[in-house]
LOFI-205689 format. One record per residue (C-alpha): chain; x, y, z negated; residue number from 0; residue in one letter. Coordinates in pm, 1 decimal, m for minus. Layout:
// residues N
{unit:A east:X north:Y up:Z pos:NUM code:a} $
...
// end
This chain:
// residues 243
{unit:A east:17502.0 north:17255.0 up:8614.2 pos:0 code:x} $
{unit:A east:17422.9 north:16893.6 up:8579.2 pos:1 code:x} $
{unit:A east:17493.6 north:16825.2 up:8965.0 pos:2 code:x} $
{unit:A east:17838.5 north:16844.0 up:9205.7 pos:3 code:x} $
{unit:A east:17855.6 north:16902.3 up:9553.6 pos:4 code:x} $
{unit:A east:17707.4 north:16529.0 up:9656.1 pos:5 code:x} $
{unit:A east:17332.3 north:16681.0 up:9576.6 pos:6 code:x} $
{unit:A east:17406.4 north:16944.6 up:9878.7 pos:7 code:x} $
{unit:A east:17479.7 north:16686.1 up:10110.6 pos:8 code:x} $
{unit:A east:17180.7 north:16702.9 up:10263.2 pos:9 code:x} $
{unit:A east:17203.7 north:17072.0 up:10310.1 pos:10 code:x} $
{unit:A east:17559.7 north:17033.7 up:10436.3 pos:11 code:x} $
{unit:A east:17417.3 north:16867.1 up:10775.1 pos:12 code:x} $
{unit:A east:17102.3 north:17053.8 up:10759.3 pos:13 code:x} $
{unit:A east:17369.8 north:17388.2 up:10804.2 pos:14 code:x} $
{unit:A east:17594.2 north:17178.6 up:11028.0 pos:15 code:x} $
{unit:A east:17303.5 north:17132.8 up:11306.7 pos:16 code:x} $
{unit:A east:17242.8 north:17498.2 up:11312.0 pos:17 code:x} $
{unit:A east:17619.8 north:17570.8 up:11349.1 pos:18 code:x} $
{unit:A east:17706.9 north:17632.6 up:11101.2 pos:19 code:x} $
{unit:A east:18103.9 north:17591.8 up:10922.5 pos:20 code:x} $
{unit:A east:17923.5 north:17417.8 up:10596.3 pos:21 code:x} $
{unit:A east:18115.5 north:17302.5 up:10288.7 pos:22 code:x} $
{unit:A east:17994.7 north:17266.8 up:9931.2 pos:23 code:x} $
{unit:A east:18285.6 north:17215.3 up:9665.6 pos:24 code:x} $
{unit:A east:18238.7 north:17089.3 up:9338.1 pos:25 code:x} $
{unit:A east:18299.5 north:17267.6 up:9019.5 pos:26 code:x} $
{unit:A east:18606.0 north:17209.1 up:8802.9 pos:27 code:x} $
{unit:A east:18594.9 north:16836.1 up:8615.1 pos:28 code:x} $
{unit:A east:18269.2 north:16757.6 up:8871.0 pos:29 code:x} $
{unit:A east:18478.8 north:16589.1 up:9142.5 pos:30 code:x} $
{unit:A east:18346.0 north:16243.6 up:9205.0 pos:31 code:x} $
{unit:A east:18046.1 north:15940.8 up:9236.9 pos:32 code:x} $
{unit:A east:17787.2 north:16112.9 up:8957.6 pos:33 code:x} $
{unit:A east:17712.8 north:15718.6 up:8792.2 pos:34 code:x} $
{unit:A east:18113.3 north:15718.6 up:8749.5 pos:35 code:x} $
{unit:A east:18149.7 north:16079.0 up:8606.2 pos:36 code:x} $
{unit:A east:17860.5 north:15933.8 up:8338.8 pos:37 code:x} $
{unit:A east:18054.5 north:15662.7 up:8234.3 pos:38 code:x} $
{unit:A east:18362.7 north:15841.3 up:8194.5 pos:39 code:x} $
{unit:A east:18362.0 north:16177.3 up:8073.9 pos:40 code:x} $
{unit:A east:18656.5 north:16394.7 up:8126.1 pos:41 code:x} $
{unit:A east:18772.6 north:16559.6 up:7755.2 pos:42 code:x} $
{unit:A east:18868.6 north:16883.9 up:7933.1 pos:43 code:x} $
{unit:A east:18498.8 north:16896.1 up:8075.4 pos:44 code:x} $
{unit:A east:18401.4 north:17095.2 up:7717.0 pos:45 code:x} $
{unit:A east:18620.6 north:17354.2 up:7763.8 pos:46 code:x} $
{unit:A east:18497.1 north:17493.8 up:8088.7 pos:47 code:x} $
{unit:A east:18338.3 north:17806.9 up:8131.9 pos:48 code:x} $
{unit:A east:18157.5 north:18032.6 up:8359.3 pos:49 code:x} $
{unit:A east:18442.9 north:18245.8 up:8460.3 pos:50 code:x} $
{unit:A east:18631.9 north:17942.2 up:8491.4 pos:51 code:x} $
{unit:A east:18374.9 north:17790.3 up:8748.9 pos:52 code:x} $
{unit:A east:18401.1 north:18161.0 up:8923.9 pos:53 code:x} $
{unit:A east:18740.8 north:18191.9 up:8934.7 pos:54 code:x} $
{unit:A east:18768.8 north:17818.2 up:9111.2 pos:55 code:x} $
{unit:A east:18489.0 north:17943.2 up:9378.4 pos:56 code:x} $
{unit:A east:18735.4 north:18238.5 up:9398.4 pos:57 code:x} $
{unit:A east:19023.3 north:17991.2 up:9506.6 pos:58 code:x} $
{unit:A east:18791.3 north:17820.3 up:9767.5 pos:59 code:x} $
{unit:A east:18695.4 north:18118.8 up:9935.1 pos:60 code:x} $
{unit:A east:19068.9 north:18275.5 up:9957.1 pos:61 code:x} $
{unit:A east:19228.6 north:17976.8 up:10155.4 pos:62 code:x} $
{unit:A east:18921.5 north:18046.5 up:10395.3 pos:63 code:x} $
{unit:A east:18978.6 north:18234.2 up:10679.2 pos:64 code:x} $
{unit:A east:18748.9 north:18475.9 up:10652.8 pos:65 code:x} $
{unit:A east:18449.5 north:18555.2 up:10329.0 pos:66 code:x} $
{unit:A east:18190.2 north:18307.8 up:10433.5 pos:67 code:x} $
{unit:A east:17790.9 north:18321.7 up:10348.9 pos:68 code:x} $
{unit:A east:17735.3 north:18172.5 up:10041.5 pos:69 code:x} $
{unit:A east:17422.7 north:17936.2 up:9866.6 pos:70 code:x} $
{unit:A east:17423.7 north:17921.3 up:9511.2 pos:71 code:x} $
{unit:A east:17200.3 north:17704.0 up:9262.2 pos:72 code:x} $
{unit:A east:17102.3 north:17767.0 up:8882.6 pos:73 code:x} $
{unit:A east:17435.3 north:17893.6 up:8722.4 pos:74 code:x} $
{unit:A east:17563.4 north:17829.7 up:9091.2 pos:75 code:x} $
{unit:A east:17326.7 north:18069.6 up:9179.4 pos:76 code:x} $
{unit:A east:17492.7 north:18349.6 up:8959.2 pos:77 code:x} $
{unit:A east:17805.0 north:18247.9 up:9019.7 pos:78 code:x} $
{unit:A east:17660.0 north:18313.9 up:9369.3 pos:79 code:x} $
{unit:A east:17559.8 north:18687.7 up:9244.5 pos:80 code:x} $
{unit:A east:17881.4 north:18713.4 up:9077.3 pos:81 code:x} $
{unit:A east:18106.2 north:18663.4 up:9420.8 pos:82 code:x} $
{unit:A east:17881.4 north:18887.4 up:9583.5 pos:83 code:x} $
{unit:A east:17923.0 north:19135.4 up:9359.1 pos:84 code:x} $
{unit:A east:18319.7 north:19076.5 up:9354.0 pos:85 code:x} $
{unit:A east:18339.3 north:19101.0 up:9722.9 pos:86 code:x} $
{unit:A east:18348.3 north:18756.3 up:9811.2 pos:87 code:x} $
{unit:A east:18074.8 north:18681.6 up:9988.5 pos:88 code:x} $
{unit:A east:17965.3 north:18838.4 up:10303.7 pos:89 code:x} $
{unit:A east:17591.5 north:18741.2 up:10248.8 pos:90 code:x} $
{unit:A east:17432.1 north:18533.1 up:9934.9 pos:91 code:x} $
{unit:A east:17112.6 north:18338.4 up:9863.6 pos:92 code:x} $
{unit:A east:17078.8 north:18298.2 up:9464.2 pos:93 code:x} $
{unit:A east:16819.0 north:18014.2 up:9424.7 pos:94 code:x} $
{unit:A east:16657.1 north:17979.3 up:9053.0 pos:95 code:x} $
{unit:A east:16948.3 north:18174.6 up:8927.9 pos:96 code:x} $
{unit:A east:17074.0 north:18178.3 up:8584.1 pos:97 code:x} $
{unit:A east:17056.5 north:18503.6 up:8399.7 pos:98 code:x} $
{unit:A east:17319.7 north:18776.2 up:8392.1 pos:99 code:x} $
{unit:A east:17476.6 north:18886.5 up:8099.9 pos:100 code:x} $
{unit:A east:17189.2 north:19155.6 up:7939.8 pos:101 code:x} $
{unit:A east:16919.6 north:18988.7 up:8160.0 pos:102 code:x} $
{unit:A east:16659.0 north:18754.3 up:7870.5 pos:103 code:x} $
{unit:A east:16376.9 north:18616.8 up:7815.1 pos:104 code:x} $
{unit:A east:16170.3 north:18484.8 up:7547.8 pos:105 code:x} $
{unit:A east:15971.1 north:18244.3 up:7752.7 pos:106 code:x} $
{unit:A east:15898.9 north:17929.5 up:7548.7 pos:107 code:x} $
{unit:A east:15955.2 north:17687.8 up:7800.9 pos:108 code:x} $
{unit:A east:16265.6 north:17864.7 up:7909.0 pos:109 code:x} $
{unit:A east:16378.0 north:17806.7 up:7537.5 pos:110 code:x} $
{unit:A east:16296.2 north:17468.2 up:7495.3 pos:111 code:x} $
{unit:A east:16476.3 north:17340.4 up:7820.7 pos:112 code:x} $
{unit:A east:16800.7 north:17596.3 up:7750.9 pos:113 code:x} $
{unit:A east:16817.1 north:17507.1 up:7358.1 pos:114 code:x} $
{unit:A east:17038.5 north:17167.3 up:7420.4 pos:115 code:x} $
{unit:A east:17289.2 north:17325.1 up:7609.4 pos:116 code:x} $
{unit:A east:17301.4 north:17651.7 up:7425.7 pos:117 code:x} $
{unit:A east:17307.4 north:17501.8 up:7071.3 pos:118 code:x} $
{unit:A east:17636.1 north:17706.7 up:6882.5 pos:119 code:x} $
{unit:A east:17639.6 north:17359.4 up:6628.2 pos:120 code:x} $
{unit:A east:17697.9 north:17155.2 up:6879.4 pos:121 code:x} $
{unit:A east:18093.2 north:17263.1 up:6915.5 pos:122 code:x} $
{unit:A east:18256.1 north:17198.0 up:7220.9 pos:123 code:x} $
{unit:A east:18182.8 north:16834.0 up:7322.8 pos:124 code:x} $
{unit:A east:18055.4 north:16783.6 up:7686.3 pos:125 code:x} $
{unit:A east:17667.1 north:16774.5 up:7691.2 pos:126 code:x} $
{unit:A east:17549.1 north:16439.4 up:7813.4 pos:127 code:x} $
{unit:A east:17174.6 north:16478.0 up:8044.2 pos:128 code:x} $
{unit:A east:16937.3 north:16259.8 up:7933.7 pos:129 code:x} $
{unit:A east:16632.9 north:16128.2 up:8161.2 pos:130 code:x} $
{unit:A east:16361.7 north:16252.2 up:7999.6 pos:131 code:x} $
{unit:A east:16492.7 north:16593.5 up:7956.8 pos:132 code:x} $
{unit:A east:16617.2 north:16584.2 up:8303.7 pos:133 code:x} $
{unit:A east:16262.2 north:16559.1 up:8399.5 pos:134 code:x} $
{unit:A east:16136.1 north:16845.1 up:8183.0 pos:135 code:x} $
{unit:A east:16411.4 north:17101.5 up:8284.0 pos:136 code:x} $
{unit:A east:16450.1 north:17000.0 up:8615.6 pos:137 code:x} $
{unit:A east:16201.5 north:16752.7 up:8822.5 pos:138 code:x} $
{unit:A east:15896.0 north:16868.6 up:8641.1 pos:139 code:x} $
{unit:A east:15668.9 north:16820.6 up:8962.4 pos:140 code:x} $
{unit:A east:15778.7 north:16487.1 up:9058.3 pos:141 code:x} $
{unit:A east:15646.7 north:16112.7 up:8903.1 pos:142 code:x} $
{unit:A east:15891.8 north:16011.5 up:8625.7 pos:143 code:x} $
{unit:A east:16031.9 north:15735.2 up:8853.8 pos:144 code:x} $
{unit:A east:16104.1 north:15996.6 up:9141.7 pos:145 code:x} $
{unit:A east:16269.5 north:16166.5 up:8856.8 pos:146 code:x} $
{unit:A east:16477.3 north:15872.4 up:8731.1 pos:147 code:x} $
{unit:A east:16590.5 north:15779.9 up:9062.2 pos:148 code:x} $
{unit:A east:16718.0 north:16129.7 up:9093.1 pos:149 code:x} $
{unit:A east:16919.6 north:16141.9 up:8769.4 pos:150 code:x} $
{unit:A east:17104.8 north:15801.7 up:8850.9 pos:151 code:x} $
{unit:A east:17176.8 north:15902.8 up:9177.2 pos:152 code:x} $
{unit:A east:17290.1 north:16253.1 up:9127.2 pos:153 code:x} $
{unit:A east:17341.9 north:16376.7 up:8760.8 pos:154 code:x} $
{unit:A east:17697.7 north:16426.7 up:8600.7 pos:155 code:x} $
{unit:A east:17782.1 north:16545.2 up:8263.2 pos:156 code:x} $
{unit:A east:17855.6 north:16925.2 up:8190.7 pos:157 code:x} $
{unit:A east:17979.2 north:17190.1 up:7962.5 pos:158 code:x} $
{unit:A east:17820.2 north:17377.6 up:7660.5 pos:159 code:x} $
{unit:A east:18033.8 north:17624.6 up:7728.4 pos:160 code:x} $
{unit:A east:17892.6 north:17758.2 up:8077.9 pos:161 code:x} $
{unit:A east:17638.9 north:17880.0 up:7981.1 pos:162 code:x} $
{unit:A east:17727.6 north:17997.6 up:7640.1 pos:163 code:x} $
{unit:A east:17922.9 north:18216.2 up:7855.8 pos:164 code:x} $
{unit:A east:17711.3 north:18340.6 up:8072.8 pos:165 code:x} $
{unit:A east:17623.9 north:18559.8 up:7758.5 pos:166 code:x} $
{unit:A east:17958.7 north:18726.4 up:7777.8 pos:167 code:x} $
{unit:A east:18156.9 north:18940.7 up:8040.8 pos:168 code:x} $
{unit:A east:18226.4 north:18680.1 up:8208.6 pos:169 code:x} $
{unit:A east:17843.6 north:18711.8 up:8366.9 pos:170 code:x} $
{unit:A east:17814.8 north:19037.4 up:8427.9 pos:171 code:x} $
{unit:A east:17700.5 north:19224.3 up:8721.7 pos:172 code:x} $
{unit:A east:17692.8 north:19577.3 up:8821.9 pos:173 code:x} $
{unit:A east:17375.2 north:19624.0 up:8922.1 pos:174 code:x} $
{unit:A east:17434.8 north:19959.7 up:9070.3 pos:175 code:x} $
{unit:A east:17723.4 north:19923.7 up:9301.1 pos:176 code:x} $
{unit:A east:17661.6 north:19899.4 up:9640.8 pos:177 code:x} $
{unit:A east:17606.7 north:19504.1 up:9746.6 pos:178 code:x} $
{unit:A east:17575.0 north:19246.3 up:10050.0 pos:179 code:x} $
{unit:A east:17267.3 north:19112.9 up:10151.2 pos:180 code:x} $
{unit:A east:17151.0 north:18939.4 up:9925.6 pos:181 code:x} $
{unit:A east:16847.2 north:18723.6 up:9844.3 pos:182 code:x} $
{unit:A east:16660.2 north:18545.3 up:9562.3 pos:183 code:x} $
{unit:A east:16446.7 north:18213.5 up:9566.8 pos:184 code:x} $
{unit:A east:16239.9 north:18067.0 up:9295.2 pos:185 code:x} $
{unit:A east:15961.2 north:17814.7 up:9266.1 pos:186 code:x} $
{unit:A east:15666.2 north:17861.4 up:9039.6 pos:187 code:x} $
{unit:A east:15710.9 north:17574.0 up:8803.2 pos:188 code:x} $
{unit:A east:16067.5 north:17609.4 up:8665.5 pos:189 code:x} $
{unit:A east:16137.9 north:17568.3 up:8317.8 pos:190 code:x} $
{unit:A east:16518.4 north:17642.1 up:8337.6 pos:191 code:x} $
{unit:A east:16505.8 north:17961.1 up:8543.4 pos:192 code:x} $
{unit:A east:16108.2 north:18089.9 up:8539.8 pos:193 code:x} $
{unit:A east:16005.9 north:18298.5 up:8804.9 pos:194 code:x} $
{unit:A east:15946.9 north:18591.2 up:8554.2 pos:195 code:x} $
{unit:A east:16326.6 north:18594.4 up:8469.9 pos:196 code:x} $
{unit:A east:16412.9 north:18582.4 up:8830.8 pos:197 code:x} $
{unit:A east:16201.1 north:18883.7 up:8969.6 pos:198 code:x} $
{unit:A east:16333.5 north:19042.5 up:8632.6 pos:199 code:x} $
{unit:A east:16699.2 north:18960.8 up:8792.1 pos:200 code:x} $
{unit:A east:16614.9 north:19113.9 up:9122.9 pos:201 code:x} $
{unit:A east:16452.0 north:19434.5 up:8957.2 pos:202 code:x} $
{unit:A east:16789.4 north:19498.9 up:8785.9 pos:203 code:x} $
{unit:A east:16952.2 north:19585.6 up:9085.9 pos:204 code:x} $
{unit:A east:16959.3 north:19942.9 up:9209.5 pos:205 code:x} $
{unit:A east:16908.1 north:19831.5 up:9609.7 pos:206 code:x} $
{unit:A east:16595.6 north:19669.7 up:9655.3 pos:207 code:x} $
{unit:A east:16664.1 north:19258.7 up:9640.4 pos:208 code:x} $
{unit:A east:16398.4 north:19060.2 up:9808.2 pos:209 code:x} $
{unit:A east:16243.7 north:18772.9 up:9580.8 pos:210 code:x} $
{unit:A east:16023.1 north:18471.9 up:9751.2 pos:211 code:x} $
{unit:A east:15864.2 north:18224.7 up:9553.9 pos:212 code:x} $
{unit:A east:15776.5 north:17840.0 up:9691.5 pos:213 code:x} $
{unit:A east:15494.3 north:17685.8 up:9544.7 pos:214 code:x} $
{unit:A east:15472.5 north:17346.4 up:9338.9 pos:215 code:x} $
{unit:A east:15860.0 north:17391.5 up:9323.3 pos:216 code:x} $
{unit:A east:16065.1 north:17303.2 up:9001.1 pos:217 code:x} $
{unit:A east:16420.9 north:17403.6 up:8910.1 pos:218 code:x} $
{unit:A east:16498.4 north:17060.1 up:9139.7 pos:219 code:x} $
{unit:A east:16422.0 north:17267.2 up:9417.9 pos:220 code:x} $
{unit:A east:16703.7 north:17243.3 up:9620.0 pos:221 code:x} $
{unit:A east:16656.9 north:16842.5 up:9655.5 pos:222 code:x} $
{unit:A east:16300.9 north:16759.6 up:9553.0 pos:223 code:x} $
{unit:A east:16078.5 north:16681.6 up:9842.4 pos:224 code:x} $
{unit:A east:15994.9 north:16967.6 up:10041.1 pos:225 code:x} $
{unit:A east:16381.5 north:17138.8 up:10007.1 pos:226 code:x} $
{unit:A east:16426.1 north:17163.1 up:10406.4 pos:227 code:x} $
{unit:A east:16146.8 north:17422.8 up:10383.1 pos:228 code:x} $
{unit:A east:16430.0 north:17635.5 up:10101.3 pos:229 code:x} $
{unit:A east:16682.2 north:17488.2 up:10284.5 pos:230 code:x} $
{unit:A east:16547.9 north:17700.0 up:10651.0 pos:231 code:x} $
{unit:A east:16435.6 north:18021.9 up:10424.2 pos:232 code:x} $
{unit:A east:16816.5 north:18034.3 up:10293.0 pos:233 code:x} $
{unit:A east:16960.6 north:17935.6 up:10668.5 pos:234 code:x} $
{unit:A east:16736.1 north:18174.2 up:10788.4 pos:235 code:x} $
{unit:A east:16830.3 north:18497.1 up:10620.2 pos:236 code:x} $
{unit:A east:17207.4 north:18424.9 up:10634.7 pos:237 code:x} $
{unit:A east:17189.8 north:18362.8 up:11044.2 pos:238 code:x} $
{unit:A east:17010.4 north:18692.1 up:11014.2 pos:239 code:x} $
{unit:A east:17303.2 north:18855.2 up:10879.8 pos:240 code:x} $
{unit:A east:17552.4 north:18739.3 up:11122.2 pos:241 code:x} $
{unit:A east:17340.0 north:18959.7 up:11417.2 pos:242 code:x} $
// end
């Protein structure tokens, strides 16, 4: 949420050096420069949901020629625990995932950062990010200017509706059928996803899911400094899979 495929880039040709066949495709109404998204917000943007963002994944992955490993970020990373599940993934890394439907917490800070985004008075109009709270829910160990930067150069507008339903069917998981590998990152400073609610995540499942934690880490972990070190854990595992 908040980001498109641009903010992978970097992981794209991090993949592509190890040999990897990398792509990272945007979500539905996230297509495009971020700063021109902003200005310009697509209508249909407020009606997207999470099975909507699945079921586009889905489309990806079928004009592929075979089911390929698969990152996910945030609601990207349950989307990412959602293909696996479905069969259409043949390994998964779920980084500060969102929760499953039936998987809470009462965390305050998880509260304050999801509130915004979650709000049922808000209707259906596209949610706007705003710098400071872009800095609270998602750069939280970085200066405020390192944070700025980041937002102009990489934040879009998104949906109310994702996550509102990632409450519903639409999220869930069955946590006892059999699974491919899969495995779940965190960092110890996340409002958005705490590591509390991810370990809770992991526990859910009925085969043992390995959890590592990075330290000093927000819920920007996937591009605040230090990312090639999640970037290699997440390379790492998957290459393991393909012996």
């Amino acid at each position: 949420m908040y980001l498109n495929g641009l903010s992978w880039a970097p992981w794209i040709e991090r993949a592509r050096a190890r040999g990897f066949d990398a792509i990272a495709p945007s979500w539905p109404f996230h297509d495009g420069e971020p700063a021109r998204l902003r200005e310009t917000v697509d209508p249909g943007l407020g009606r997207l949901t999470f099975g909507a963002v699945v079921a586009s994944m889905k489309a990806v992955i079928d004009a592929l020629p075979e089911r390929p490993l698969v990152i996910g970020h945030s609601i990207g990373g349950l989307a990412t625990q959602k293909l696996a599940a479905d069969g259409y993934a043949r390994a998964a890394v779920a980084i500060s995932s969102a929760p499953p439907q039936g998987v809470l917490t009462l965390a305050p800070d998880f509260l304050r950062a999801n509130w915004p985004h979650l709000n049922p008075f808000a209707g259906n109009r596209p949610i706007r990010m705003t710098k400071p709270r872009f800095h609270y829910t998602f750069a939280t160990t970085m200066s405020r200017a390192e944070s700025d930067a980041a937002f102009d150069q990489l934040v879009v507008p998104e949906s109310r509706n994702v996550p509102r339903s990632t409450l519903s069917s639409q999220a869930h998981i069955d946590f006892d059928a059999d699974h491919v590998p899969l495995l779940m990152l965190t960092g110890d400073t996340d409002h958005l996803t705490p590591e509390g609610l991810i370990r809770t995540n992991a526990a859910r499942y009925r085969q043992p899911i390995a959890v590592r934690t990075f330290a000093g880490r927000s819920h920007f972990i996937c591009n605040q400094p230090g990312w090639e070190e999640v970037a290699d854990a997440s390379l790492d595992f998957l290459e393991q899979q393909l012996g």
